[in-house]
N, C-alpha and C positions, 0 to 999 in steps of 0.2 A: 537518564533513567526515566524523567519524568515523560520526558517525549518516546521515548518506547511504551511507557503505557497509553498514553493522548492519540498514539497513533492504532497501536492495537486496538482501542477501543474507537474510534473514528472508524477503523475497518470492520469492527463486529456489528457498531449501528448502522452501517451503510448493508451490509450481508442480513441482516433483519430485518431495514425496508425496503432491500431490492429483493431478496432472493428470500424469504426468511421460510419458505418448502422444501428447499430444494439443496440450503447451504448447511453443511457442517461449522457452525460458527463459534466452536465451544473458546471462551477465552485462553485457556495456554497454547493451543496451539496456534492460536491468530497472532499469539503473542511472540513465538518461534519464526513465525512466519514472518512480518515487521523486522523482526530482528535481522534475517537472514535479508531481506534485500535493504534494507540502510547500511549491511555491512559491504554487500556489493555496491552497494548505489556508491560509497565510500571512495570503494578500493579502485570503481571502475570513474570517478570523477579524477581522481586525481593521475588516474595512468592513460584516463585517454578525452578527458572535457569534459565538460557537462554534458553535452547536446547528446554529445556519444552514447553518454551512462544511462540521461533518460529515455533513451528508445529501448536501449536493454531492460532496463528496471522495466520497464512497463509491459516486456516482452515475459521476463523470469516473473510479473505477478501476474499476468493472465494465468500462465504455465502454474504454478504455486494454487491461486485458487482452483484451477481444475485437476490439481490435481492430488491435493491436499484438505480443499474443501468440499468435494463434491460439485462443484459447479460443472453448467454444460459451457463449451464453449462461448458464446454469445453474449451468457448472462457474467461469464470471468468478464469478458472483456466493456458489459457496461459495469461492472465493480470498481473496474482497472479504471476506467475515466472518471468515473464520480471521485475514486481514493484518490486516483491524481490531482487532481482540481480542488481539491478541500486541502491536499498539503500545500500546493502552491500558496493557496490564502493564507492559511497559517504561519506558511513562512513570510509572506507579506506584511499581513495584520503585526507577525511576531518584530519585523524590520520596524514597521511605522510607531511602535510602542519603546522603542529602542532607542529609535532617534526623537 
């Protein structure tokens, strides 16, 4: 639960200093949004790989923030890299803390 909000809100400060004219950033639904591709990111890791899942995931959040939050295509898709790259670390940072 904790990382459904960490992530939602990772996603509303990155939509506030990339896009913050042009994006619908309101928190529940950034929050709905989060939810719905961690549950794909989920379903689509374990039925078909990782590598698989993240070309999709990254595919259904450009798609989600344009079409969800307002974004144009270009600005989803630098959304899409900066939100990717901050989970990667975090899941990183989260391993290194771990071990």
């Amino acid at each position: 639960m904790l990382g459904l909000l960490v992530s939602a809100a990772v996603l509303c400060l990155i939509m506030f200093v990339v896009a913050r004219h042009e994006a619908d950033y309101s928190f529940p639904k950034v929050v709905l949004i989060s939810f719905c591709l961690g549950l794909c990111n989920l379903a689509l890791s374990l039925a078909a790989g990782p590598w698989i899942a993240l070309v999709i995931v990254v595919g259904l959040t450009v798609w989600a923030l344009h079409q969800f939050c307002y974004l144009r295509w270009g600005m989803a898709g630098i959304v899409t890299a900066i939100y990717i790259a901050v989970q990667i670390l975090l899941a990183l940072a989260q391993g290194m803390l771990a071990s």
